[in-house]
Backbone as a chain_set.jsonl record, in Angstrom:
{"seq": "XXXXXXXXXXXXXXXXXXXXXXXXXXXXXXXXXXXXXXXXXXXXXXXXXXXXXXXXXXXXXXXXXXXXXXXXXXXXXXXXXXXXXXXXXXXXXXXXXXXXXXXXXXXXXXXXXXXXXXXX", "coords": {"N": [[-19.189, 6.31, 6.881], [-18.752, 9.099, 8.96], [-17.031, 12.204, 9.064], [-15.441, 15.08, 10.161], [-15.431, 17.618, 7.4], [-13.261, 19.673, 7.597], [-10.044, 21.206, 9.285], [-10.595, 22.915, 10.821], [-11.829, 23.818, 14.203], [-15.502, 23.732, 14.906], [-16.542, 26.945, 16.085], [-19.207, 28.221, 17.156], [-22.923, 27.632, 16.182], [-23.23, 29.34, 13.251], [-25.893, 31.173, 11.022], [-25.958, 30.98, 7.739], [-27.117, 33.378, 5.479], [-28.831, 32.767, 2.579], [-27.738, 30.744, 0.885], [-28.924, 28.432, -0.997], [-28.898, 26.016, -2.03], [-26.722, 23.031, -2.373], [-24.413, 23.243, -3.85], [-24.362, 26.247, -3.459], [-23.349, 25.853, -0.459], [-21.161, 24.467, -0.38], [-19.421, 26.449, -1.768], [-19.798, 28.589, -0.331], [-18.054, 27.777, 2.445], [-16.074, 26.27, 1.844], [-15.08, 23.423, 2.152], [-12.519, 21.362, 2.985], [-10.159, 19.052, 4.106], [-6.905, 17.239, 5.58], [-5.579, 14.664, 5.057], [-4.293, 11.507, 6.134], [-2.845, 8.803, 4.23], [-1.643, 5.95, 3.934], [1.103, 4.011, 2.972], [2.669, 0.912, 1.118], [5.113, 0.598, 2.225], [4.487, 1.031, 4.999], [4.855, 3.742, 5.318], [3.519, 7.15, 5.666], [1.45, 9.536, 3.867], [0.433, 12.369, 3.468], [-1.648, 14.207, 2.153], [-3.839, 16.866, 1.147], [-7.262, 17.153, 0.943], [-9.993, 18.744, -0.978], [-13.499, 20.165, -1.215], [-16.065, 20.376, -3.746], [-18.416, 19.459, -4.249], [-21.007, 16.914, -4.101], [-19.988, 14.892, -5.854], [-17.309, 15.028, -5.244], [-17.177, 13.306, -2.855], [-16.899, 10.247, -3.71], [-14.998, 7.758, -5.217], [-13.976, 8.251, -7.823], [-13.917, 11.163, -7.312], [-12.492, 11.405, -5.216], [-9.92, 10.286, -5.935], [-9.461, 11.333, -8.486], [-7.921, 13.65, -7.016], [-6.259, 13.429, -5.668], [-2.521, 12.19, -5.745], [-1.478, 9.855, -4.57], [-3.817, 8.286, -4.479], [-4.249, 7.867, -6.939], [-1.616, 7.114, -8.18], [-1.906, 4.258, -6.854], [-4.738, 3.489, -8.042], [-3.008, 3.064, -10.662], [-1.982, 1.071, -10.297], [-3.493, -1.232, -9.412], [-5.254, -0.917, -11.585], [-3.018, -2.154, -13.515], [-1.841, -4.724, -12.399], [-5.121, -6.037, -12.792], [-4.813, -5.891, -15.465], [-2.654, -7.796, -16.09], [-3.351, -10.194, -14.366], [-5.361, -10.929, -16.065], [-3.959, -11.404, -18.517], [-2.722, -13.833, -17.798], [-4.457, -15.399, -16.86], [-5.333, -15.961, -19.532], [-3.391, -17.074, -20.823], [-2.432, -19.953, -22.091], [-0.635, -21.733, -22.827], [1.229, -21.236, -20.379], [-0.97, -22.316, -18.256], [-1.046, -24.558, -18.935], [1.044, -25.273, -18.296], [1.28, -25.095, -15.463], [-0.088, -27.071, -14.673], [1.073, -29.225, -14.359], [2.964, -30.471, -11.914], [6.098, -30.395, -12.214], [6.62, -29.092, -13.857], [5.474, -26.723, -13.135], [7.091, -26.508, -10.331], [9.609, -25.939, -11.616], [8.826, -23.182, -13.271], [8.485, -21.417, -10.739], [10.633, -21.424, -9.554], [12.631, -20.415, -11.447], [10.975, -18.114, -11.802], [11.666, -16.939, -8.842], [14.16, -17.047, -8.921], [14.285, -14.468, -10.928], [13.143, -12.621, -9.125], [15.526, -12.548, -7.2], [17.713, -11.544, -8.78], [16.118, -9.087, -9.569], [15.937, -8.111, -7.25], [18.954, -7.817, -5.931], [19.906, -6.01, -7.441], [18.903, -3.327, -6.904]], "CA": [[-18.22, 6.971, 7.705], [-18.459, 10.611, 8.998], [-15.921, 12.515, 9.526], [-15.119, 16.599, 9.878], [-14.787, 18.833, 6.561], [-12.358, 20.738, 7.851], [-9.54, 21.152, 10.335], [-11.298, 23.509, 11.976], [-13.12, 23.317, 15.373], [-16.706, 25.151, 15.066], [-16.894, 27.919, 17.052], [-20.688, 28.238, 16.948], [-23.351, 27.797, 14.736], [-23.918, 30.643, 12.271], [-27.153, 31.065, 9.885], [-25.512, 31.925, 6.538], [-28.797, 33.87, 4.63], [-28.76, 33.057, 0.686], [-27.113, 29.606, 0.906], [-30.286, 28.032, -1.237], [-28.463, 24.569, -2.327], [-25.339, 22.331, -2.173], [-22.733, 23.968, -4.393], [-23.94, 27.493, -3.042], [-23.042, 25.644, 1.005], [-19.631, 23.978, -0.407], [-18.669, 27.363, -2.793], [-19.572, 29.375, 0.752], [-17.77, 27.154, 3.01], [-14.76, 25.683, 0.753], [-14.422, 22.689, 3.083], [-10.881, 20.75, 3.069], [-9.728, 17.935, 5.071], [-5.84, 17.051, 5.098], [-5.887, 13.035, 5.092], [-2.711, 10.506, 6.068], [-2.825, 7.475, 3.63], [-0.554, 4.451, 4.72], [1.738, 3.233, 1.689], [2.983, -0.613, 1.036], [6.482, 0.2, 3.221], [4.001, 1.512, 6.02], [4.938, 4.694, 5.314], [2.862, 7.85, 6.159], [2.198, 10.1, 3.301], [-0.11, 13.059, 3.684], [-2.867, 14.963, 1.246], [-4.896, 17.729, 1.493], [-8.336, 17.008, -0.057], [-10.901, 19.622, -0.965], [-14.936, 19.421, -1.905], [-16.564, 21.216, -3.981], [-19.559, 19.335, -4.675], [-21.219, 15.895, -3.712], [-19.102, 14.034, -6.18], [-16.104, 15.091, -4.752], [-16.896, 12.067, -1.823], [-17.156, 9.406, -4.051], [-14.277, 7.219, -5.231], [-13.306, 9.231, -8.911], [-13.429, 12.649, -7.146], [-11.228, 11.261, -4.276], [-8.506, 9.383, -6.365], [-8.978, 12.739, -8.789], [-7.838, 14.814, -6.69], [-5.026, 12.383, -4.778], [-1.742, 11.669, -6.502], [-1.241, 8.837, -3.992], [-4.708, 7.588, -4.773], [-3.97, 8.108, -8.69], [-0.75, 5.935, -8.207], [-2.953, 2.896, -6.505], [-5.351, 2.849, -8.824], [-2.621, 2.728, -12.034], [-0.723, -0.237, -9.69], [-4.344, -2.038, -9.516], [-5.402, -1.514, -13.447], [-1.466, -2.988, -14.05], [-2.282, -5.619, -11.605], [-5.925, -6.701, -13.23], [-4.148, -6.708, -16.984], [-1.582, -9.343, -15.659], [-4.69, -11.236, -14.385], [-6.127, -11.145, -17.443], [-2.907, -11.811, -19.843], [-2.318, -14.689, -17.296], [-5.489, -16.465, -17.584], [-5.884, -16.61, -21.146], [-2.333, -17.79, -21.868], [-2.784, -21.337, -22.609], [1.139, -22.573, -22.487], [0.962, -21.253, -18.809], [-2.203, -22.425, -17.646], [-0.768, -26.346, -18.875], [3.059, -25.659, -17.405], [1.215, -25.193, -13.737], [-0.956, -27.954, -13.962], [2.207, -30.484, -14.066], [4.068, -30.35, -10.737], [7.491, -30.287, -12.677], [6.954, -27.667, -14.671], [5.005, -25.09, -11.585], [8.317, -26.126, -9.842], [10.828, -25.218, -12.116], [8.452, -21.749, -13.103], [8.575, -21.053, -9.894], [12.326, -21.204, -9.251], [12.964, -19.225, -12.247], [10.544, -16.47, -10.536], [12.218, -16.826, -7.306], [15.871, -16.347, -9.215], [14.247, -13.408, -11.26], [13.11, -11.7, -8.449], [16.527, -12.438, -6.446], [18.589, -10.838, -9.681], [16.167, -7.488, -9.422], [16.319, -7.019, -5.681], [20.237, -7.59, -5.951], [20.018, -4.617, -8.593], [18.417, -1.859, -6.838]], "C": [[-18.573, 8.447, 7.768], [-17.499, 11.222, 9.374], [-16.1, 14.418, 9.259], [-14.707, 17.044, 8.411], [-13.702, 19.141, 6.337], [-11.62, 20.599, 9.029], [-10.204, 21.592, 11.57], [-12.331, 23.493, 13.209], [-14.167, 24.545, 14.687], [-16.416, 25.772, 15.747], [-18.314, 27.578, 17.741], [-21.388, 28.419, 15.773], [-23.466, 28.795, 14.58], [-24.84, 30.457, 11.126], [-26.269, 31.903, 8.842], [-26.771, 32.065, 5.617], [-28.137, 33.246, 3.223], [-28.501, 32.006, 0.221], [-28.705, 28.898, 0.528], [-30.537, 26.694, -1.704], [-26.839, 24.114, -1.669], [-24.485, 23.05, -2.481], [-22.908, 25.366, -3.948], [-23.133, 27.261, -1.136], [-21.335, 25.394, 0.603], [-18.513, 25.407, -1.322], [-18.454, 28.177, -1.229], [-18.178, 28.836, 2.04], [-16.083, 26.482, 2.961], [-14.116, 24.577, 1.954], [-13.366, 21.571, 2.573], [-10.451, 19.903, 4.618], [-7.909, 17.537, 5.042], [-5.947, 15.53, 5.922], [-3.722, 12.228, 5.381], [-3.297, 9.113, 4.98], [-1.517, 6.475, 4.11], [-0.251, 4.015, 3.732], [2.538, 1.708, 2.447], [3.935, -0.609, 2.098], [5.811, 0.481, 4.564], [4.534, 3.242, 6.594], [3.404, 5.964, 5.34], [2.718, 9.1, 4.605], [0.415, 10.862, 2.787], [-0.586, 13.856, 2.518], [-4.091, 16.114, 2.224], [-6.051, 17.847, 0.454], [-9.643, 18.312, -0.227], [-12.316, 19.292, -1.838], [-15.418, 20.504, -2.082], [-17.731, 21.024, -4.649], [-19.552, 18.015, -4.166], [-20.383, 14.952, -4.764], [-18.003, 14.061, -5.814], [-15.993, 13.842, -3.673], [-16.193, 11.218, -2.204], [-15.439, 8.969, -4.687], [-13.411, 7.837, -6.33], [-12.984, 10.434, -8.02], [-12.753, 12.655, -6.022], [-9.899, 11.064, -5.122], [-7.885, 11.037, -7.965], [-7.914, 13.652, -8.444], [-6.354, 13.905, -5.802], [-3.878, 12.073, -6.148], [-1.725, 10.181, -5.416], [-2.175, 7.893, -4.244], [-4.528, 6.458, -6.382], [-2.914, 6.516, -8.922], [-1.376, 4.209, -7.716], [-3.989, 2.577, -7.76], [-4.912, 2.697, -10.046], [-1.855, 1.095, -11.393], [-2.368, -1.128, -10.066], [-5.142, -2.407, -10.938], [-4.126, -2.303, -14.078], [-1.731, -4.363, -13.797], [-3.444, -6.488, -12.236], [-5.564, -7.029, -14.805], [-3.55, -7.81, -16.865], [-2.266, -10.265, -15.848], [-4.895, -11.922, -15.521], [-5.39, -12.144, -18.496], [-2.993, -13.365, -19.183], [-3.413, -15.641, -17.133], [-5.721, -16.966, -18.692], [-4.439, -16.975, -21.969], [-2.285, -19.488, -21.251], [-1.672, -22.393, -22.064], [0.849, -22.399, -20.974], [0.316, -22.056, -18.057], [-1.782, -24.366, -18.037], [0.268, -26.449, -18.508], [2.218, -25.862, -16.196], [-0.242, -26.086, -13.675], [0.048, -29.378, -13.838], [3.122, -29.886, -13.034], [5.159, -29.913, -11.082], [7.532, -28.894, -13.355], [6.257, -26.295, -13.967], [6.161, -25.462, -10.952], [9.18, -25.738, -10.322], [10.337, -23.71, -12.671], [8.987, -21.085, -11.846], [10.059, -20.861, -9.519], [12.767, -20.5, -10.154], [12.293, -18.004, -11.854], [11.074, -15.8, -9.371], [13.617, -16.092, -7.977], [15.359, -14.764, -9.733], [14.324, -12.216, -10.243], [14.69, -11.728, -7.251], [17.847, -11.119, -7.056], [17.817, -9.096, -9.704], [16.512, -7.253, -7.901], [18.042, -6.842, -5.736], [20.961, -6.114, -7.202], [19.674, -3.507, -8.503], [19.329, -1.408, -6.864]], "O": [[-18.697, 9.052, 6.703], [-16.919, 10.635, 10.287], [-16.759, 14.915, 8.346], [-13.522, 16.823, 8.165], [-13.091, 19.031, 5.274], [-12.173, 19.984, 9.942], [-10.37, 21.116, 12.692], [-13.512, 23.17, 13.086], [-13.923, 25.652, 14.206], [-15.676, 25.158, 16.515], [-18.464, 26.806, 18.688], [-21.026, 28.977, 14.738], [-23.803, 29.513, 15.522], [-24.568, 29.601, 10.284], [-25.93, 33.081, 8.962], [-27.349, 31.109, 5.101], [-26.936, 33.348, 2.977], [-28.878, 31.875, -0.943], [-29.568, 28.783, 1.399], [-31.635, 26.154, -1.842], [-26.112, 24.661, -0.84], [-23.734, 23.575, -1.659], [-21.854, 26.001, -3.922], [-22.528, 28.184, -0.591], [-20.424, 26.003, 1.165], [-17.29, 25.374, -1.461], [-17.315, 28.423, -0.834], [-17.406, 29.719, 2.416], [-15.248, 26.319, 3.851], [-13.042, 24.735, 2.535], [-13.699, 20.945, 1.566], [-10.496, 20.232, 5.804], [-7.656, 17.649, 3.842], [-6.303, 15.348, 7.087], [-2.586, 12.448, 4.962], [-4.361, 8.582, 5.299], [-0.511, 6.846, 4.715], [-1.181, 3.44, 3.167], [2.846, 1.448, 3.61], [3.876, -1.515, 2.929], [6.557, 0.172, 5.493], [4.577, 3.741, 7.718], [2.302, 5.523, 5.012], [3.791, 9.559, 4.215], [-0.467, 10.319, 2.122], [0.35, 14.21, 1.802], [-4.74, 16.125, 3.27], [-5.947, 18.441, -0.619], [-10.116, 18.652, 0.857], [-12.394, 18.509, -2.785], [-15.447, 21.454, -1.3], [-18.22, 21.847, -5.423], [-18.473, 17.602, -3.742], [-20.071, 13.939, -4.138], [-17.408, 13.0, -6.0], [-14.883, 13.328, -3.536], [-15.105, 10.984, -1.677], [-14.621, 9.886, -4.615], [-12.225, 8.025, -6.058], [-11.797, 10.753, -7.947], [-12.325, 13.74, -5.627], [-8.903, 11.745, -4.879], [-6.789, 11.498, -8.283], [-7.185, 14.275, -9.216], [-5.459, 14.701, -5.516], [-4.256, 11.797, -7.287], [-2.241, 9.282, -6.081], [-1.804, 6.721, -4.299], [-4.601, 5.279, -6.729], [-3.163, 5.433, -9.452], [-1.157, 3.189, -8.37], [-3.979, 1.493, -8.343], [-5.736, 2.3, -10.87], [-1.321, 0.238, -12.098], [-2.334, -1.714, -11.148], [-5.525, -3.5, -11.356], [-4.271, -3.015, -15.072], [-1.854, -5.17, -14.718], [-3.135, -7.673, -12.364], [-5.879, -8.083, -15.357], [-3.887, -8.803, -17.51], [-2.249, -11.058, -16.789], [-4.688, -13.087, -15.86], [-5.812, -13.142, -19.08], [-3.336, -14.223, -19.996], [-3.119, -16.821, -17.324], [-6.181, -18.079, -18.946], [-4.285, -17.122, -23.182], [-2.116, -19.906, -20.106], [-1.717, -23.361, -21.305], [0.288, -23.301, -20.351], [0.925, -22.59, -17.129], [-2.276, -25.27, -17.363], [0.723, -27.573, -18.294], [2.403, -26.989, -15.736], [-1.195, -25.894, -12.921], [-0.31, -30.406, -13.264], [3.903, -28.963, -13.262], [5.541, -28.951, -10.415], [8.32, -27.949, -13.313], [6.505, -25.123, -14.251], [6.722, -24.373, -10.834], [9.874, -25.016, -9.606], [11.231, -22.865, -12.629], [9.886, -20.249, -11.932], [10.367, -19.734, -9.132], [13.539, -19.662, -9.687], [12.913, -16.972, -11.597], [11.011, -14.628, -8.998], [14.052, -14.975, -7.696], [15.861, -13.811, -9.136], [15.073, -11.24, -10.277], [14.779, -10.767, -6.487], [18.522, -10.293, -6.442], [18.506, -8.082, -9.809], [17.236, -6.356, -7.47], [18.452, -5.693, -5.577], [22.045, -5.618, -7.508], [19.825, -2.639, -9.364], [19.413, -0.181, -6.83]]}, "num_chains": 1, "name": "protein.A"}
């Protein structure tokens, strides 16, 4: 993907003299992007990201620098523990291989989650 830096339109190019690597172009330059991310309700919910070196692209020095990111990736490490717990428990893994007992789990999940939404 490419995308603009910066809000800013160019003007025109300019030769900046002295600029002899990367971090002296991104220290000269201090380019910043302000980003929309799209949350679960389809909500809209706006960041302003800044780079100050080639790791800044990459997936740590995005979610770094993002609280919105930050929050996704503690929902998706929560998310792969579950996984985890939920594969290697044993009782589980022989309730939902008998029909009777994945239907009555399941209806106790369904009530749980009926008793929190009725609780916000």
């Amino acid at each position: 993907m490419v995308t603009k830096l910066t809000n800013d339109d160019p003007v025109k190019p300019v030769i900046t003299p002295g600029l002899t690597n990367v971090e002296a172009v991104f220290d000269h330059f201090k380019p910043d992007v302000e980003v929309e991310f799209q949350d679960e309700d389809g909500g809209e919910v706006k960041e302003k990201l800044s780079f100050s070196n080639l790791g800044d692209f990459g997936d740590k020095g995005l979610t770094k620098q993002s609280d919105f990111l930050q929050g996704l990736n503690l929902k998706q490490n929560e998310m792969n523990r579950i996984v985890k717990q939920l594969r290697s428990n044993k009782i589980l893994i022989s309730a939902m291989q008998n029909p009777e007992s994945k239907a009555a789990f399941v209806e106790v999940l369904k009530d749980m989650v009926a008793e929190i939404e009725s609780n916000k």
